[in-house]
DRENDO-1510 file (C-alpha; in Angstrom, 1 decimal, always signed):
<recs>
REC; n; res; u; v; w
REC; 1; UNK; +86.9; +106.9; +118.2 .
REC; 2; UNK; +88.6; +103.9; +116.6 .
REC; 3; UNK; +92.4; +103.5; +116.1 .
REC; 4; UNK; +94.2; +103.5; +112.7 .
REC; 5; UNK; +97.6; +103.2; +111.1 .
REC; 6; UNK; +99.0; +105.6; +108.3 .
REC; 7; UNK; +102.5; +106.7; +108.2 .
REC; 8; UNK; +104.9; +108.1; +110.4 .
REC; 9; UNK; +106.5; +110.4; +107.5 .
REC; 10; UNK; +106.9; +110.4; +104.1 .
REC; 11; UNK; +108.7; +107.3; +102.1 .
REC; 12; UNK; +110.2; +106.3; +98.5 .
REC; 13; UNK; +111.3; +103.3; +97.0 .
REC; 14; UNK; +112.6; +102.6; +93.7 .
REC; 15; UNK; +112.0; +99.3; +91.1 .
REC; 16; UNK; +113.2; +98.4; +87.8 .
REC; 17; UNK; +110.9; +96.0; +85.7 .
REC; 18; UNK; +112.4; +95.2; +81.8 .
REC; 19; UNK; +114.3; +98.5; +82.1 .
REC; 20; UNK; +111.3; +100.9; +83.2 .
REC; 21; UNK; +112.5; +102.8; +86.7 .
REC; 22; UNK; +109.1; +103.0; +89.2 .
REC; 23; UNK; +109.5; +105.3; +92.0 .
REC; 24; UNK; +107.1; +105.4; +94.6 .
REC; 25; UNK; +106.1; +107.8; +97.1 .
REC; 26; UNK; +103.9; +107.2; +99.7 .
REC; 27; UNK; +102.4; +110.0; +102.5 .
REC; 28; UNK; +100.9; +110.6; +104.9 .
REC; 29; UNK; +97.7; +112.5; +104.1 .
REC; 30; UNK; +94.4; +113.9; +105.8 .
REC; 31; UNK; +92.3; +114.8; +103.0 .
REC; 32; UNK; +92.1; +115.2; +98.8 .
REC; 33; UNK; +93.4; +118.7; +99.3 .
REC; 34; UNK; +96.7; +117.5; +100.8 .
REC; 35; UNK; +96.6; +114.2; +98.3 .
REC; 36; UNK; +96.7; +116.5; +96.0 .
REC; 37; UNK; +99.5; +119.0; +96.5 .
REC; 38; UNK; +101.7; +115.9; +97.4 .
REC; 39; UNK; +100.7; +114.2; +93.9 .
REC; 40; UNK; +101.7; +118.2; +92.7 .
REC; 41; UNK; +105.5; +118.3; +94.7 .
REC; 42; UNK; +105.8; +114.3; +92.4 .
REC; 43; UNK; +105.2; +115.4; +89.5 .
REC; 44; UNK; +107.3; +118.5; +90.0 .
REC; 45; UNK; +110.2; +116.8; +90.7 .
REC; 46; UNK; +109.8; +114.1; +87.7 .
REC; 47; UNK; +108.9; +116.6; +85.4 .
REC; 48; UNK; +109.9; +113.7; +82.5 .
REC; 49; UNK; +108.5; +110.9; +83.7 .
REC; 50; UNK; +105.8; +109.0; +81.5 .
REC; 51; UNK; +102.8; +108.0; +84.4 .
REC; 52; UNK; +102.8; +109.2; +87.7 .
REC; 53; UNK; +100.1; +106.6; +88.6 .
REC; 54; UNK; +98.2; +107.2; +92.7 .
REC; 55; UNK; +95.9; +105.3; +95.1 .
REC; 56; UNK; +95.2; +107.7; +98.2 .
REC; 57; UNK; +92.5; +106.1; +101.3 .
REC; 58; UNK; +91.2; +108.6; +103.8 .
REC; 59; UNK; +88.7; +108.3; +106.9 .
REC; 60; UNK; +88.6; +106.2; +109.0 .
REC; 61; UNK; +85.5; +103.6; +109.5 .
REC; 62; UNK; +83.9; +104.5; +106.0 .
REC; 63; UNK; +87.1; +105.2; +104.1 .
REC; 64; UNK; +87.2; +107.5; +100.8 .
REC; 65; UNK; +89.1; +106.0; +98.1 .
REC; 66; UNK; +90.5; +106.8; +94.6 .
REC; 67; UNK; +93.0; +106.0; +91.9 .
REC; 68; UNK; +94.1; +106.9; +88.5 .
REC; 69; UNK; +96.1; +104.9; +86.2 .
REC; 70; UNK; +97.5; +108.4; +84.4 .
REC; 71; UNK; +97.5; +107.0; +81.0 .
REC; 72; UNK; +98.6; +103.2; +81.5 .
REC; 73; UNK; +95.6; +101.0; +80.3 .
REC; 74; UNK; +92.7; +100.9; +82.6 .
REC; 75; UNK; +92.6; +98.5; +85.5 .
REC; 76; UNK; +96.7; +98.0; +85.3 .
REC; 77; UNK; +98.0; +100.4; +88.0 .
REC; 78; UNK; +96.1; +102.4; +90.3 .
REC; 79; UNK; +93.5; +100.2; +91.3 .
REC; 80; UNK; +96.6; +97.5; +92.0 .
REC; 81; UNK; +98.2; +100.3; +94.1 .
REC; 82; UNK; +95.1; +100.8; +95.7 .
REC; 83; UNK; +95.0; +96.6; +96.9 .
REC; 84; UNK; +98.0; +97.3; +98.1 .
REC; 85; UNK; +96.9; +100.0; +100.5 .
REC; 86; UNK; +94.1; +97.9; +101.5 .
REC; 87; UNK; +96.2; +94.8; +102.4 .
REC; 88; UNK; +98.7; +96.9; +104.1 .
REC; 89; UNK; +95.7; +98.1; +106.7 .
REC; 90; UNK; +96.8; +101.6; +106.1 .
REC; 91; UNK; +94.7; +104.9; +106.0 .
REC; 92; UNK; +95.2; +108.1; +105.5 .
REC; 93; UNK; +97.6; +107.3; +103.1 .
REC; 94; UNK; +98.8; +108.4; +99.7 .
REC; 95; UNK; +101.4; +106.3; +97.1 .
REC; 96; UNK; +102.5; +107.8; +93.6 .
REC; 97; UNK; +104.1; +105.3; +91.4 .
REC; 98; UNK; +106.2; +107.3; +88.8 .
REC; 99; UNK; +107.1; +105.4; +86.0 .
REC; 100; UNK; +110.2; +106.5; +83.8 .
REC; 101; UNK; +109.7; +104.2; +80.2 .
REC; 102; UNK; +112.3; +101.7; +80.0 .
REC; 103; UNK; +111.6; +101.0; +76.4 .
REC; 104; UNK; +110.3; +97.6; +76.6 .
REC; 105; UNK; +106.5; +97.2; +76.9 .
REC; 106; UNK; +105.2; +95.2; +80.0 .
REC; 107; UNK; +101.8; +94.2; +79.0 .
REC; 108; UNK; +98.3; +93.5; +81.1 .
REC; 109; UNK; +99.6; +91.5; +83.6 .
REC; 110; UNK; +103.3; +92.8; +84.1 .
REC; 111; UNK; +101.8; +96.4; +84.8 .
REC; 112; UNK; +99.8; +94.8; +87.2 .
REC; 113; UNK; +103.1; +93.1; +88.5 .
REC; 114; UNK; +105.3; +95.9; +88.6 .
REC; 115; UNK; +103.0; +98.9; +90.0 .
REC; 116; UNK; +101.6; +96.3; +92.8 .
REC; 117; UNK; +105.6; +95.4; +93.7 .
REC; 118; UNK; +106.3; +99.5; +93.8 .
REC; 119; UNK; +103.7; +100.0; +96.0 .
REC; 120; UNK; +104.3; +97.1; +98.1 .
REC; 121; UNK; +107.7; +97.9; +98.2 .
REC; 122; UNK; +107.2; +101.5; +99.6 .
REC; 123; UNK; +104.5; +100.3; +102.4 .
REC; 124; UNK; +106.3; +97.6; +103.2 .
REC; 125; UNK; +109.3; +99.9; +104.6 .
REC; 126; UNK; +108.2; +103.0; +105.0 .
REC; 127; UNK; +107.8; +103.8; +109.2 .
REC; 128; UNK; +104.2; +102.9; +110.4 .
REC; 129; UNK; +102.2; +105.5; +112.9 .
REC; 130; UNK; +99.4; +103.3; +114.9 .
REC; 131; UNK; +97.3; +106.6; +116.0 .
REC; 132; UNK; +94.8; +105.7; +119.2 .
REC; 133; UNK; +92.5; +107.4; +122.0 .
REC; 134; UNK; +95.4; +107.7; +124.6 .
REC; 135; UNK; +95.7; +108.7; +128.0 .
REC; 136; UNK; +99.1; +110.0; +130.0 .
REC; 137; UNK; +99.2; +108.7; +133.6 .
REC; 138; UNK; +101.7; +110.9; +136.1 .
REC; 139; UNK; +102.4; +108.0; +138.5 .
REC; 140; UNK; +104.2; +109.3; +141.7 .
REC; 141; UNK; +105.8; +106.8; +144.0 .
REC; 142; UNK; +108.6; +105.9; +146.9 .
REC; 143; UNK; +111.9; +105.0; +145.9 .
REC; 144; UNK; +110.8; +102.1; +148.2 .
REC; 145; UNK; +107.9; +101.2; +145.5 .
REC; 146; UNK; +109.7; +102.0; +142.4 .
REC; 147; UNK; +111.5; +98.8; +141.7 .
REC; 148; UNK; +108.4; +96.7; +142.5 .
REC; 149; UNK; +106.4; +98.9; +140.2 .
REC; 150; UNK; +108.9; +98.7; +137.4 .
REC; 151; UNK; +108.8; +94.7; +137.6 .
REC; 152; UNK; +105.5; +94.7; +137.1 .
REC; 153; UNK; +104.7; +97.2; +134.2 .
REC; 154; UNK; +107.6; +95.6; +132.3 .
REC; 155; UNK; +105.3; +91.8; +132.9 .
REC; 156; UNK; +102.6; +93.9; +131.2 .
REC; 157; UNK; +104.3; +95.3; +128.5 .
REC; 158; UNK; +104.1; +98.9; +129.2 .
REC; 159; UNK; +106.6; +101.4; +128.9 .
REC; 160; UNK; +107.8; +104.2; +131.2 .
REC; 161; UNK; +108.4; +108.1; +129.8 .
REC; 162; UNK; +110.1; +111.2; +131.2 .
REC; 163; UNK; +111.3; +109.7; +134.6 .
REC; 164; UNK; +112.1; +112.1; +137.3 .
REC; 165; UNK; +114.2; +111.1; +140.8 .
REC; 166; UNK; +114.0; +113.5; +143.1 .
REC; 167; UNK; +112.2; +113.9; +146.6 .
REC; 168; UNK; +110.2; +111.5; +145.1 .
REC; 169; UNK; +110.1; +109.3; +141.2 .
REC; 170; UNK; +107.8; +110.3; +139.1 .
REC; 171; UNK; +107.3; +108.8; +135.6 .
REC; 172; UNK; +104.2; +109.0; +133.1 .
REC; 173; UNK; +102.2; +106.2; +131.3 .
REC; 174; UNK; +100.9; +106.4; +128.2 .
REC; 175; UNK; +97.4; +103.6; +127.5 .
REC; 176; UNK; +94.6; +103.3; +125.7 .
REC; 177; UNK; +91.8; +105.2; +127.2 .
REC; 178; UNK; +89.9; +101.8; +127.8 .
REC; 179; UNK; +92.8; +100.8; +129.8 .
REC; 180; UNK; +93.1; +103.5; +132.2 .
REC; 181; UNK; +91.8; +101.4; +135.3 .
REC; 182; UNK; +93.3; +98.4; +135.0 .
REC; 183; UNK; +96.6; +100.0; +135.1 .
REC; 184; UNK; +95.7; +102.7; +137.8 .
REC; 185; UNK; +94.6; +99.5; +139.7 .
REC; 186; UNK; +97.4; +97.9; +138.9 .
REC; 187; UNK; +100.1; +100.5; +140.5 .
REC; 188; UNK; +97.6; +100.8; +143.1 .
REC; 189; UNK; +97.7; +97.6; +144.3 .
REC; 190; UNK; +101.2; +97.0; +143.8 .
REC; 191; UNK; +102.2; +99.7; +145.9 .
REC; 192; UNK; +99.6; +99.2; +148.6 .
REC; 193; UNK; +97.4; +102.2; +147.7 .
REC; 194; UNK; +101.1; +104.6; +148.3 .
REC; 195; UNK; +101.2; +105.5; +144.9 .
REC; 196; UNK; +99.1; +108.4; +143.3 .
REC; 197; UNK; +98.1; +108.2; +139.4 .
REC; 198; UNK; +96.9; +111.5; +137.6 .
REC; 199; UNK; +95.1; +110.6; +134.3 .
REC; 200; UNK; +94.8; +113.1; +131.6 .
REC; 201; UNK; +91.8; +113.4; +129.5 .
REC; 202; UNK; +92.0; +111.2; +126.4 .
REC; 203; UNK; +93.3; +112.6; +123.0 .
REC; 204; UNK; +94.6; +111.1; +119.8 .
REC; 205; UNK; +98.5; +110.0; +120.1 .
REC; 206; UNK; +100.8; +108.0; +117.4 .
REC; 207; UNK; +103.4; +105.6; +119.0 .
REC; 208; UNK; +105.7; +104.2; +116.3 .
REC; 209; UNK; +107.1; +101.0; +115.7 .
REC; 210; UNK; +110.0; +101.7; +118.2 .
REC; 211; UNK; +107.5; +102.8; +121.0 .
REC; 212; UNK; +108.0; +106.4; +120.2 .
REC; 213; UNK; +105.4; +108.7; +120.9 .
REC; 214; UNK; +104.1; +111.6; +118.2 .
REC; 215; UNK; +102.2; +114.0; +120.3 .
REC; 216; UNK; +98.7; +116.5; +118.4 .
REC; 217; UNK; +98.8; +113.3; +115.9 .
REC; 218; UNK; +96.3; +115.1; +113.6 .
REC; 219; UNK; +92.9; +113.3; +112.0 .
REC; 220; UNK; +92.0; +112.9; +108.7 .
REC; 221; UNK; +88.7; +115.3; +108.1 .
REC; 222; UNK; +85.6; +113.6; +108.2 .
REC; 223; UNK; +87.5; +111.0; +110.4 .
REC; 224; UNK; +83.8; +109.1; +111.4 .
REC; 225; UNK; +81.2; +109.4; +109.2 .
</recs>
């Protein structure tokens, strides 16, 4: 199954454009159902507000899409939100852009302007989830072996979690599924065949942008269609 990036956790970010406020939420979401209770909690807690525009994208290689502009003249916020979403690379994702009239009319193009720099705005800080076919890797080695082993994961970019030192060290890997022999082969090698590697069967993990992993990452429904 192929990787994809939605959100870690849910996000808001606030505008102003000639006096009008636009907050936006963005989610993380895994169908309409849950787009749709999130859109729900917005509106519930701007119960005043004028739009509360939305773009959400689910699935994963065919992605389902939709927008509404909420009463803002057609073609002028949701579908810009939408772009946003799409340049951002982002799935599974939800924004609401709630818009609290300033008094002072925007027009065509500064609708456009403002609801694509709310969205942008949101997405462009809120914590990114890259979700992937993963598998752990229980590497057991020496104390002799560990230093040498270290050096050369580090020159690969990979990171070591839940290291143990007792009788012996024991620290897990966490790769791609498609890269589960070269790196058993590479611990092998650099320990001389001493080291043992247990692989896990693949499932779906989330590291985040600091490297942190997010264990039962769930998929959206219909993830491959």
């Amino acid at each position: 199954m192929m990787s994809f990036v939605t959100l870690a956790y849910a996000w808001t970010a606030e505008t102003i454009e000639k006096k009008s406020r636009f907050i936006a939420s963005a989610f993380p979401i895994r169908s309409e159902a849950e787009a749709f209770t999130a859109l729900d909690g917005v509106r519930e807690d701007h119960p005043d507000a004028r739009h509360h525009v939305y773009a959400y994208r689910i699935r994963i290689q065919v992605p389902h899409e939709r927008f509404s502009d909420d009463g803002e003249p057609s073609g002028t916020a949701g579908r810009p939100v939408l772009e946003v979403i799409r340049r951002k690379g982002l799935t599974n994702v939800l924004v609401v852009v709630t818009r609290y009239f300033g008094g002072i009319l925007l027009g065509a193009s500064g609708l456009v302007r403002a609801y694509t720099e709310a969205a942008a705005a949101v997405l462009e800080r809120a914590p990114k989830l890259l979700c992937a076919q993963m598998c752990d890797i229980l590497v057991t080695c020496t104390y002799e072996h560990y230093g040498k082993l270290m050096h050369l994961l580090e020159q690969t970019g990979l990171r070591l979690y839940d290291a143990e030192f007792t009788e012996a060290v024991r620290f897990r890997l966490v790769v791609r599924d498609t890269d589960v022999p070269r790196t058993v082969a590479l611990v092998t090698d650099g320990t001389s065949g001493q080291a043992t590697c247990e692989v896990s069967p693949p499932a779906y993990v989330g590291i985040t942008g600091a490297g942190e992993l997010v264990r039962n990452v769930w998929l959206p429904e219909n993830a491959i269609e």
